[in-house]
C-alpha positions as CSV (number, residue, x, y, z in Angstrom):
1,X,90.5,84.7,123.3
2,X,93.8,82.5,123.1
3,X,97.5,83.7,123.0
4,X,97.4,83.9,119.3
5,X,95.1,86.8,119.2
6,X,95.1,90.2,120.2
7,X,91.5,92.2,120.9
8,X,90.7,95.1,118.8
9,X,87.8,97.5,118.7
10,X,86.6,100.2,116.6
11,X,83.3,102.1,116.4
12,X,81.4,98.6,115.7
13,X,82.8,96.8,118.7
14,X,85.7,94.2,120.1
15,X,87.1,91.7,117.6
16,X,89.7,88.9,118.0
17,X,92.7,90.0,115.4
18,X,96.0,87.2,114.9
19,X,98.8,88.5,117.2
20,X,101.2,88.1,114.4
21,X,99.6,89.9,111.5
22,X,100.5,93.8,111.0
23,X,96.9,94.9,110.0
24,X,94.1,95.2,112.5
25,X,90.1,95.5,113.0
26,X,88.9,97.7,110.4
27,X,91.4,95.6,107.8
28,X,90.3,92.7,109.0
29,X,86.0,93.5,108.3
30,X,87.4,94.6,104.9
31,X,88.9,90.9,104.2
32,X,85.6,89.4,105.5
33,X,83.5,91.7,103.7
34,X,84.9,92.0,100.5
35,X,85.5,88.9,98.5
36,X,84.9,90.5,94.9
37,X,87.8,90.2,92.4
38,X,90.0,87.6,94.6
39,X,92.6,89.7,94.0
40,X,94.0,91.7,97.4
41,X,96.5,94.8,97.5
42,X,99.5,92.9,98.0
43,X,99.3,92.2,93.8
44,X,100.3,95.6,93.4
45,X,103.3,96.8,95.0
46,X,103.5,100.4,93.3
47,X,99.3,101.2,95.4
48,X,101.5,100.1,98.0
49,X,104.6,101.6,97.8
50,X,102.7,105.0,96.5
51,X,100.3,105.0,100.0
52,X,103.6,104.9,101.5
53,X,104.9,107.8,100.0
54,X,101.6,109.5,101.1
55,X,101.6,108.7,104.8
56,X,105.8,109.3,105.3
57,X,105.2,112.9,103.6
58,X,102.0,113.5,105.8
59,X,103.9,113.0,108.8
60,X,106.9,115.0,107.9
61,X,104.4,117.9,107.1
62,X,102.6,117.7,110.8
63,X,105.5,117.2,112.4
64,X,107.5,120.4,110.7
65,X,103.6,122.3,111.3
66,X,103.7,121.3,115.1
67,X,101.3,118.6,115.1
68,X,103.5,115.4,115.4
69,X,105.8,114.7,117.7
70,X,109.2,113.1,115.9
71,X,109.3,110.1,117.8
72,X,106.4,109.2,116.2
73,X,107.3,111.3,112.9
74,X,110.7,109.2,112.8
75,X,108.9,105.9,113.3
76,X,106.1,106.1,110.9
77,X,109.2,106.8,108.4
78,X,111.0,103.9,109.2
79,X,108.1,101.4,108.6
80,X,107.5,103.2,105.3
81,X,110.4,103.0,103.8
82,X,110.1,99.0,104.7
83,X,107.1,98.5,102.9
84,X,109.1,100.5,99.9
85,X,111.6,97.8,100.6
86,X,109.1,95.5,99.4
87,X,108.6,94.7,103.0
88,X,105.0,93.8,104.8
89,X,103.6,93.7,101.5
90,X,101.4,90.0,102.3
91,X,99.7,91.9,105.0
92,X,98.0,93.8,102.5
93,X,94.9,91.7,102.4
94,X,91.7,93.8,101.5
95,X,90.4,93.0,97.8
96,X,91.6,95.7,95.4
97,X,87.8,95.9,94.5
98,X,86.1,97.4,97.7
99,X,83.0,99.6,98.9
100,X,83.7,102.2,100.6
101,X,85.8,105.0,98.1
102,X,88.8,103.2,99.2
103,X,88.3,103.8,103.0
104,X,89.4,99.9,103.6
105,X,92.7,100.5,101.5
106,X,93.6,103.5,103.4
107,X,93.3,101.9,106.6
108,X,95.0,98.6,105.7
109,X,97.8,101.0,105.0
110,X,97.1,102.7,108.6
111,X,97.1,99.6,110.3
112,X,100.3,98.2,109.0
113,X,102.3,101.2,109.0
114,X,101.1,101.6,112.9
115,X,102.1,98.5,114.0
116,X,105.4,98.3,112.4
117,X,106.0,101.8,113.5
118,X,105.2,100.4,117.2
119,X,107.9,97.4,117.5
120,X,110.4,99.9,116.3
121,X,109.0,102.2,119.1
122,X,109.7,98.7,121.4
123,X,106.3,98.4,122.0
124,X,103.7,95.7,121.3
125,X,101.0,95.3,118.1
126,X,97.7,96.6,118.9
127,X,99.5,99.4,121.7
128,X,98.0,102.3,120.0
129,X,97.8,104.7,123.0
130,X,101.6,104.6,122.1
131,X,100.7,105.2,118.3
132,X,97.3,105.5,116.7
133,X,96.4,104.2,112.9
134,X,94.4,107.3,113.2
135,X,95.1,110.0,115.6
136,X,98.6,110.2,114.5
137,X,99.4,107.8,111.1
138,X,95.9,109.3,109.5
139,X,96.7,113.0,110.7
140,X,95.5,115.6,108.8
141,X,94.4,113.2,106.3
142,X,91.1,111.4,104.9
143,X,91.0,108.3,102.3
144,X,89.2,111.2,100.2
145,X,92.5,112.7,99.4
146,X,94.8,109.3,100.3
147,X,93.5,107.2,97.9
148,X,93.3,109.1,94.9
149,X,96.7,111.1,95.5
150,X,98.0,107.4,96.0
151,X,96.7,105.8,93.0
152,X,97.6,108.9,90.9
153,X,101.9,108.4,92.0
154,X,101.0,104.3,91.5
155,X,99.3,105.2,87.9
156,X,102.5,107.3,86.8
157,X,105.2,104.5,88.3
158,X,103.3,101.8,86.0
159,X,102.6,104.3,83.0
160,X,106.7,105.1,83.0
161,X,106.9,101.4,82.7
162,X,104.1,101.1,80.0
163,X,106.2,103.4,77.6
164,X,109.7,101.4,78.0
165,X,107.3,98.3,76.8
166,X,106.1,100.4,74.4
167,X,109.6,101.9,72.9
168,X,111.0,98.1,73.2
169,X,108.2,97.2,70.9
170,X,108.5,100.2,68.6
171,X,112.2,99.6,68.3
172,X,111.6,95.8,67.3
173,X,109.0,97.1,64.5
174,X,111.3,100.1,63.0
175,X,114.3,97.5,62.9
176,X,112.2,94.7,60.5
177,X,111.5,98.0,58.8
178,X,114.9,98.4,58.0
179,X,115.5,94.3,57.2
180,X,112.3,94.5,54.7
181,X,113.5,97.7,53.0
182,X,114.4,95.9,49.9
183,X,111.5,93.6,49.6
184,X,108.7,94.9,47.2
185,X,105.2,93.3,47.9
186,X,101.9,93.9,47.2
187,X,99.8,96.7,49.0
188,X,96.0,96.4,49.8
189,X,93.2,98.2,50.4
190,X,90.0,96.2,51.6
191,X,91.7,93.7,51.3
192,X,92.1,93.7,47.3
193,X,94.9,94.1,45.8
194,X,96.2,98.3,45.4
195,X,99.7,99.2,44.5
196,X,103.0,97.9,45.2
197,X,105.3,99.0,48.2
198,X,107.9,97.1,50.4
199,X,107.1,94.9,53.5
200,X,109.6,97.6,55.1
201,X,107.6,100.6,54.7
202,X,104.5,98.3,56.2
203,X,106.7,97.4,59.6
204,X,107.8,101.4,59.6
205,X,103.8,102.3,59.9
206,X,103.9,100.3,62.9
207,X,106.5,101.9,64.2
208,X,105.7,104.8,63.7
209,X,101.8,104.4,64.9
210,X,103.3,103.2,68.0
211,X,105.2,106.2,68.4
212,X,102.2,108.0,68.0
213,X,100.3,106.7,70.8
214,X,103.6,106.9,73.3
215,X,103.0,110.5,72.9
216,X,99.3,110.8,73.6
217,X,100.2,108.3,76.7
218,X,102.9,111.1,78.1
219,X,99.8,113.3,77.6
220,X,97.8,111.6,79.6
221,X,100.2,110.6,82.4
222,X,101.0,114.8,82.5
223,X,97.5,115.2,83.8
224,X,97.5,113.3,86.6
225,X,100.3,115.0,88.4
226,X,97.7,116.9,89.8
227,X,96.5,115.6,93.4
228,X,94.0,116.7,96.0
229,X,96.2,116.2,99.1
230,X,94.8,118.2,102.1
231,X,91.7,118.0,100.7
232,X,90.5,115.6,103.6
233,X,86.7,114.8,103.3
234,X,85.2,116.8,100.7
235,X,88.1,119.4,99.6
236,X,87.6,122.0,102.5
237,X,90.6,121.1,103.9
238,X,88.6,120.5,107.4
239,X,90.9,119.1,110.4
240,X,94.2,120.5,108.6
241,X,96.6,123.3,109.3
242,X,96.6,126.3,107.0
243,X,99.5,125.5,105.4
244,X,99.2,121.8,105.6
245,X,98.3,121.6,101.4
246,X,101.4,123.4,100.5
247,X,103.4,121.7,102.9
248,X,102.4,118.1,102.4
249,X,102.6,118.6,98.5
250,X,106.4,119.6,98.7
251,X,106.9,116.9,101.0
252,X,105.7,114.7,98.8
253,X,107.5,115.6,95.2
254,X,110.8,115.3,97.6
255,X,110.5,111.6,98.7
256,X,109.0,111.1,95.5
257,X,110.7,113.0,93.3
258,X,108.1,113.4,90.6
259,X,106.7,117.0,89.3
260,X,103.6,116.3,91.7
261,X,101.4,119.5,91.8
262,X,98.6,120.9,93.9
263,X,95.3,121.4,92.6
264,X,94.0,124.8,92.2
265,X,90.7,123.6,93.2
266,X,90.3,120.8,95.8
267,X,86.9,120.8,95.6
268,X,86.6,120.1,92.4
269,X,89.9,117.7,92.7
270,X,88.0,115.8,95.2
271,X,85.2,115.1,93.4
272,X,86.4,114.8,89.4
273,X,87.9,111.9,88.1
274,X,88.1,113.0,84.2
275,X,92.3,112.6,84.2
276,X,91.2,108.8,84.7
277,X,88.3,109.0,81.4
278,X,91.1,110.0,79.7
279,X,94.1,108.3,80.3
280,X,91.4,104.5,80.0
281,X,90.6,106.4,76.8
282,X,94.6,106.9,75.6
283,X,94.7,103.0,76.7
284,X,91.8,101.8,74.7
285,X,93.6,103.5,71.8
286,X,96.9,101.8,72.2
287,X,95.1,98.8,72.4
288,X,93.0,99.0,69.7
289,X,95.9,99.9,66.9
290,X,98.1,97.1,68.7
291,X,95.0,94.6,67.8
292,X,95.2,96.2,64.3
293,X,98.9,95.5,64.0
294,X,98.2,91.8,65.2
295,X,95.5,91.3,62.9
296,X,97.6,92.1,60.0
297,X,100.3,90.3,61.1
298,X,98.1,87.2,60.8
299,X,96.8,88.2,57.7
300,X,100.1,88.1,56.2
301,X,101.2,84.9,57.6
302,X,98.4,83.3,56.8
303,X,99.1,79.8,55.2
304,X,101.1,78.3,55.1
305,X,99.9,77.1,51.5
306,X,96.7,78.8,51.2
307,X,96.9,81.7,52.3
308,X,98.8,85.1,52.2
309,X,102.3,83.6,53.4
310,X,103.9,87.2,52.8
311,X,105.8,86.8,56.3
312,X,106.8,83.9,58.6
313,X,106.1,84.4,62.5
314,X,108.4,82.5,64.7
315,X,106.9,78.8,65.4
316,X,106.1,79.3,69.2
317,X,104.0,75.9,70.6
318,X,102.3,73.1,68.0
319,X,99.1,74.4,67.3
320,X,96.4,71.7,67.6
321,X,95.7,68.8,69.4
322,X,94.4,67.1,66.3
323,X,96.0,68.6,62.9
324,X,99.7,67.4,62.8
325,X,101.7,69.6,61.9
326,X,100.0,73.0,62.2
327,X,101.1,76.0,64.1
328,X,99.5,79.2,65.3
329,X,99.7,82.2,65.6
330,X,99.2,82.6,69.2
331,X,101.6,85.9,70.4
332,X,99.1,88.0,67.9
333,X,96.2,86.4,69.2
334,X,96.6,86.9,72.9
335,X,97.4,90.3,72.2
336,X,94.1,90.6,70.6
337,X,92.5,89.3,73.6
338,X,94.3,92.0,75.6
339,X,93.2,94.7,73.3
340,X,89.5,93.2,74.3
341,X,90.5,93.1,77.7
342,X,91.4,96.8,77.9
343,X,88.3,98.0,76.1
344,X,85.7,96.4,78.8
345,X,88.0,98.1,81.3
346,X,87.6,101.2,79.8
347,X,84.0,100.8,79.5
348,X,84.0,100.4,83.3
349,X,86.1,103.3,83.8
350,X,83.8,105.3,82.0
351,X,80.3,104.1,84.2
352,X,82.7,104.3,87.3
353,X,83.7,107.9,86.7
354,X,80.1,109.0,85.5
355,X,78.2,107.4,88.4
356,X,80.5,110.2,90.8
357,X,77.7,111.9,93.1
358,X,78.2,115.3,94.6
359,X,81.0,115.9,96.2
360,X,83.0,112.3,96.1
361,X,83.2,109.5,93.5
362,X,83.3,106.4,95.5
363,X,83.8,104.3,92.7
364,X,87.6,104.8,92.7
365,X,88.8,101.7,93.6
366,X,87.2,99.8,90.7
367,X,88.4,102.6,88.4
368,X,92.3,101.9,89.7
369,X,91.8,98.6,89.5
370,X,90.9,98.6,85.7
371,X,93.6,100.9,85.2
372,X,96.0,98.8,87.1
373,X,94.7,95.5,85.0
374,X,95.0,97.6,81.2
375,X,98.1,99.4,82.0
376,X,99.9,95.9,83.2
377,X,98.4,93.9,80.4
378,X,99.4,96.0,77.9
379,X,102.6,96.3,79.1
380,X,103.2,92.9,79.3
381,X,101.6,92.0,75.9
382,X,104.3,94.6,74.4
383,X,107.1,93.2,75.6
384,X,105.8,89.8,74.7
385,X,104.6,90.9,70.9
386,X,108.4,92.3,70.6
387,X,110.1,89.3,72.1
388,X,108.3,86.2,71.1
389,X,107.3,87.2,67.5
390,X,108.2,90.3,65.7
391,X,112.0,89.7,66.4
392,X,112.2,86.8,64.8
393,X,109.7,87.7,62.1
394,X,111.2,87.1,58.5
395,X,110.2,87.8,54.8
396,X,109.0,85.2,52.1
397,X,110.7,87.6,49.5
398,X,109.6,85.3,46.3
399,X,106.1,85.0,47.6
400,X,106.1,88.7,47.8
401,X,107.6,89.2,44.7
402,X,105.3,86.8,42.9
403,X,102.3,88.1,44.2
404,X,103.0,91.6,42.8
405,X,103.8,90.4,39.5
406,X,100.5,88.3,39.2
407,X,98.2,90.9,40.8
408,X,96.1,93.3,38.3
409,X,97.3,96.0,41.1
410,X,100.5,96.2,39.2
411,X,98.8,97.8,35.9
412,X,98.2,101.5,38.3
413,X,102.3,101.1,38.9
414,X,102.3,101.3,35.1
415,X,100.2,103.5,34.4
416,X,102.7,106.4,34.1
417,X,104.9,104.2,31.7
418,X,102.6,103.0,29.2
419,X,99.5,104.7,29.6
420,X,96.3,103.9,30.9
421,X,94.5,102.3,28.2
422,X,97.4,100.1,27.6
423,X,97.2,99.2,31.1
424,X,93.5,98.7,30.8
425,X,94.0,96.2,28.3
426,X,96.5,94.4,30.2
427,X,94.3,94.1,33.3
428,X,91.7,92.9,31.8
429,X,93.8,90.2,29.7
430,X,94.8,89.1,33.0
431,X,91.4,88.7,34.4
432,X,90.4,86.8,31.4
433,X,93.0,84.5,30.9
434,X,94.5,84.6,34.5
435,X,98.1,85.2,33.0
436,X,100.7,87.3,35.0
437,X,101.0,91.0,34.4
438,X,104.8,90.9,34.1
439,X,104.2,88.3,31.5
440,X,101.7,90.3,29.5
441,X,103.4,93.6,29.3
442,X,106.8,91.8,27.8
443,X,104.7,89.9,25.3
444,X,102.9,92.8,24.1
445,X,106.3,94.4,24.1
446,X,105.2,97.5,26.3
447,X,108.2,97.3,27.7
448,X,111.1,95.9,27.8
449,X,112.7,93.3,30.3
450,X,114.9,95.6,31.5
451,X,112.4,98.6,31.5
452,X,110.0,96.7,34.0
453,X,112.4,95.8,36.1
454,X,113.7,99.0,36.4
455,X,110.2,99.9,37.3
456,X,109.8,97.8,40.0
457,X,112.9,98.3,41.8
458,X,111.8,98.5,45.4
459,X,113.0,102.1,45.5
460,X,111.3,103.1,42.5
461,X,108.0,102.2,44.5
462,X,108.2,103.9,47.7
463,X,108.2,107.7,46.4
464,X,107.0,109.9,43.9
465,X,108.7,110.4,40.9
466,X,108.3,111.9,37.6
467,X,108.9,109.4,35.3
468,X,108.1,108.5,32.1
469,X,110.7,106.8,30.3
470,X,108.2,105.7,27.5
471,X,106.9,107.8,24.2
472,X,102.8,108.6,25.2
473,X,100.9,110.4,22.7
474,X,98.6,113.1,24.2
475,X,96.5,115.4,22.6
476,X,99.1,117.9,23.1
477,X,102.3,116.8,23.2
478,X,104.6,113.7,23.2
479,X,107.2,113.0,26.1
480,X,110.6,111.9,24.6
481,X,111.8,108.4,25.4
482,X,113.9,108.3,28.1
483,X,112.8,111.4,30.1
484,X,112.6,110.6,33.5
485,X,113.0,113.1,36.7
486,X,113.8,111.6,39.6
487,X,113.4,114.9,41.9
488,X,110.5,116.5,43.8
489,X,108.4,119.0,41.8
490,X,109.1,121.9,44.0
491,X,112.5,121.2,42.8
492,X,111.7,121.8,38.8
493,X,109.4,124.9,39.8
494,X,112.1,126.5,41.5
495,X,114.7,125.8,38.5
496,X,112.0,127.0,36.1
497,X,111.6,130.1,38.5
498,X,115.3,130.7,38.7
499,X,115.5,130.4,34.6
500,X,112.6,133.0,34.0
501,X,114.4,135.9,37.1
502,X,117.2,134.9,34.8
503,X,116.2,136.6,31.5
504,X,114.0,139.3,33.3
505,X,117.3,140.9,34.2
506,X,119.1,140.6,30.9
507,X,115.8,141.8,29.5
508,X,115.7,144.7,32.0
509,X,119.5,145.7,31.0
């Protein structure tokens, strides 16, 4: 040994560990052992900052039990509330994707928090018959019921973050809603042509799916408040005081303040990890209708000249190397390849939680590192989709305008108005000679240019109405020209209601 090292042992023997690192032997076999994903603890501050929270509650709750002395109580504090400083946070070394049901994690958070805890004691790194990563940092305690209580507080502190991406992005959508109210455009339905409606009632659906999925997210995040702590090894609650469970739980929603709750079942708590099936599940969703919304959004700004060209997405980065000139639409596309992203995750959460044996699942820490990756990535990819391309979104308003009046879709809009074999004839006219249905209907003289107009007044298309401002003949009767009700039908049942009470009580009289 040289004076940069410090000996260690543990159960496996004596190993050299750098003097000026704050982990020690077992953290240090993790590093060696484990080089999976390449990517260590230290990349997530909130698994960090949440096994803090964990071990500064613990010892509060043995030392108010008897168990702890406060010296030791105050000192493990201390060095926990550095590492929620942001503190320590490179000695964090072991791969995020580990063997062991997150035994390394737990003790590179033992290890750590002991040796910081020491030099504010005034004593050396490595003293630990002053202070023990174990005996007195791990009291009461196994990574059993560490870990997953830890990764549950580090799930919620990223969801919360999650749904501010997701309102931002929901926000940016109902807003070009409200731009494109006005601006009537062709609808589709496998990708045909269907009816008309307005670009704004097309961004509202994606604000309003959005929405949607913030709520079944809040769901999910609402079933992980539950934690096992005092669980230790298998949800007996071996090696812990009696009142231990209570008291670390309330310990823990005070230095964290979140509604964290005690399962009724540690047993079961110990060994399920459903809450995680379903909150990968909840993700896969929000990432598959946000790679909805970005297919769509190419869709319609496909082009420029030959293709849809409904909308224009904000020019971001010159889009090939060899065609001058062209740019692509590259914020929808990575989001797709986000979406894609998520899914596999989920996938692996799925496998991960199903291949849970007896009384542990050991597959925890790939199933908090998928988590981890989907929740950041799709927060991330919100915030990007909102910021880089739907905010500076705008409309081609005659491209949209000339596209409803040339597509055969417009004959069901006139349907009402002149009557479906007129509008037969006019659709297939159109097919024939590839002339515009505007066009068609004012040569026939079907209607007037004032009439269709009025017809296709954005605000004409986005509700029912009753409307028929043209003479039909019907079998049995004829409406008059000019009749046209612009009111729900609920409303003219209850007049013709309130008309009929009306001469049942003269009658009765």
């Amino acid at each position: 040994m040289n004076n940069t090292c410090r000996i260690e042992h543990d159960s496996l023997g004596e190993i050299e560990v750098p003097k000026d690192v704050y982990y020690g032997v077992q953290t240090l076999r993790a590093k060696d052992n484990f080089h999976i994903s390449g990517i260590t603890m230290s990349h997530y501050p909130r698994l960090i900052s949440a096994l803090a929270y964990v071990k500064t509650a613990a010892a509060e709750a043995n030392v108010s039990l008897g168990l702890l002395e406060e010296e030791k109580c105050r000192a493990i504090s201390r060095a926990c509330e550095e590492l929620l400083e942001g503190k320590l946070h490179d000695h964090f070394v072991v791969d995020i994707v580990q063997g062991g049901a997150g035994t390394s994690a737990n003790m590179n958070a033992n290890e750590v928090i002991c040796n910081r805890a020491l030099e504010l004691m005034g004593h050396e790194k490595g003293q630990y018959e002053y202070l023990h990563p174990l005996n007195d940092v791990n009291m009461s305690q196994s990574t059993n019921d560490v870990f997953p209580s830890a990764l549950n507080i580090a799930l919620i502190l990223e969801i919360r973050e999650l749904m501010e991406a997701m309102k931002h992005l929901r926000k940016n959508f109902a807003a070009k809603g409200e731009e494109f109210a006005d601006v009537l455009k062709m609808g589709r339905t496998q990708l045909q042509d269907a009816v008309p409606m307005t670009l704004g009632q097309e961004f509202t659906a994606w604000a309003v799916t959005i929405g949607e999925d913030l709520q079944r997210v809040d769901e999910a995040e609402n079933l992980i408040y539950e934690i096992n702590m005092g669980a230790t090894a298998i949800g007996t609650g071996l090696n812990t005081h009696p009142d231990y469970t209570r008291t670390v739980t309330e310990k823990l929603v005070e230095v964290t303040t979140l509604n964290l709750k005690s399962s009724p079942d540690l047993v079961e708590a110990t060994q399920d990890t459903g809450a995680y099936v379903q909150l990968s599940g909840v993700l896969k969703r929000v990432a598959v209708k946000l790679s909805k919304i970005c297919n769509d959004l190419r869709l319609l700004s496909s082009g420029p000249r030959c293709g849809l060209n409904e909308i224009n997405l904000p020019p971001m980065q010159p889009g090939s190397t060899i065609m001058p000139g062209k740019v692509n639409p590259v914020i929808p596309e990575v989001v797709n390849q986000v979406a894609y992203a998520v899914v596999g995750n989920d996938v692996t959460v799925s496998m991960a939680s199903e291949a849970g044996q007896l009384e542990l699942n050991v597959m925890e820490p790939v199933i908090g590192f998928s988590l981890f990756q989907s929740i950041n990535m799709l927060r991330r990819a919100c915030v990007t989709l909102a910021d880089k391309c739907v905010c500076g979104i705008t409309a081609n308003r005659e491209r949209c305008r000339e596209l409803v009046e040339n597509s055969i879709g417009l004959v069901t809009a006139l349907n009402p108005h002149i009557g479906y074999e007129k509008s037969a004839e006019i659709a297939k006219e159109a097919m024939k000679t590839g002339g515009s249905v505007y066009d068609i209907v004012l040569q026939r003289g079907y209607l007037s240019k004032d009439e269709l107009e009025d017809i296709l007044r954005p605000e004409n298309m986005v509700k029912p109405l009753v409307c028929s401002p043209q003479v039909i003949d019907k079998p049995h009767r004829r409406i008059p020209v000019g009749l046209c009700f612009d009111v729900e039908p609920i409303c003219i049942l209850t007049g013709f209601y309130q008309v009929c009470r009306f001469f049942f009580i003269v009658a009765s009289r």
